[in-house]
LUMGUKE-157904 format. One record per residue (C-alpha): x, y negated, z; residue number from 0. Coordinates in pm, whole numbers, always signed. Example, Ala and Ser with C-alpha at 12.3 -4.5 7.8 and 13.67 -1.06 7.14 Angstrom:
! LUMGUKE-157904
     xx     yy     zz   i
  +1230   +450   +780   0
  +1367   +106   +714   1
! end
This chain:
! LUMGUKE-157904
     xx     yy     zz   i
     +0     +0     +0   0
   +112   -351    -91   1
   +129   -622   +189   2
    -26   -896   +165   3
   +291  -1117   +122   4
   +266   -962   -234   5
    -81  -1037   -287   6
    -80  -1360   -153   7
   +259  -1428   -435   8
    +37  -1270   -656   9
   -243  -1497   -661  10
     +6  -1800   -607  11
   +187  -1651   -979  12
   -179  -1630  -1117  13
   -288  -1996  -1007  14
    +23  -2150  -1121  15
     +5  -1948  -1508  16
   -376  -2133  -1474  17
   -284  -2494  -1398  18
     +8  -2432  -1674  19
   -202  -2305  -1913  20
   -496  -2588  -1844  21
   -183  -2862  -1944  22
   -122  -2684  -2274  23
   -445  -2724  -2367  24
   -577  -3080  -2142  25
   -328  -3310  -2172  26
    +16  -3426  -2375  27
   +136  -3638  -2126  28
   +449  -3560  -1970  29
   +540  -3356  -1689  30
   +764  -3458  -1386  31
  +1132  -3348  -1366  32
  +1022  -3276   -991  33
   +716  -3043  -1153  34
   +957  -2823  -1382  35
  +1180  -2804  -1135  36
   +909  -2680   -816  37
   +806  -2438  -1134  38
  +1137  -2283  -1173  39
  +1173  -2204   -818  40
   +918  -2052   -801  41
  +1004  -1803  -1048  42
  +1305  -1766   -854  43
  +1120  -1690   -563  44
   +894  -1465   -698  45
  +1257  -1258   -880  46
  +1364  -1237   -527  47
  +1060  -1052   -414  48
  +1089   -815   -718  49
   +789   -943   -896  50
   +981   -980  -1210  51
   +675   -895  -1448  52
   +482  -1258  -1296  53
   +822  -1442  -1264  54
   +825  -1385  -1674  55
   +509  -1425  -1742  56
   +527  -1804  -1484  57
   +881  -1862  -1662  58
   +683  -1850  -2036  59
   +435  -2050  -1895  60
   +671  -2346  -1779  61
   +856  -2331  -2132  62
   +482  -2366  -2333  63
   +429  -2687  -2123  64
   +735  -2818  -2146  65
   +771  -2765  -2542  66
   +384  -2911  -2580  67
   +416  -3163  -2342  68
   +786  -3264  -2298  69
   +944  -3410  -1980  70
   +984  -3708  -1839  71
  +1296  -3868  -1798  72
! end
């Protein structure tokens, strides 16, 4: 049985692939430095725990937004 740690990074993974998705398709505006950034560790938190399958599917995520939507400076 999994412990709820993992569920609970689970659903975290999940909500953030949402919100990134939602900006690929809402908005062209550009993101925060500060944004990519909080992103990026979290899909170095999430290799840490061995959820490698979400931490590439978050990691894809960041790079759509950040190619549609660029970054600001």
């Amino acid at each position: 049985m999994k412990s709820n740690t993992y569920y609970s990074n689970l659903n975290g993974g999940i909500r953030i692939c949402l919100t990134l998705s939602f900006l690929t398709k809402g908005t062209t505006y550009p993101v925060g430095q500060s944004s990519v950034d909080l992103w990026l560790d979290t899909v170095d938190s999430f290799h840490e725990c061995g959820m490698h399958h979400i931490a590439h599917k978050v990691d894809e995520a960041v790079c759509n937004v950040v190619e549609k939507c660029g970054v600001e400076k």
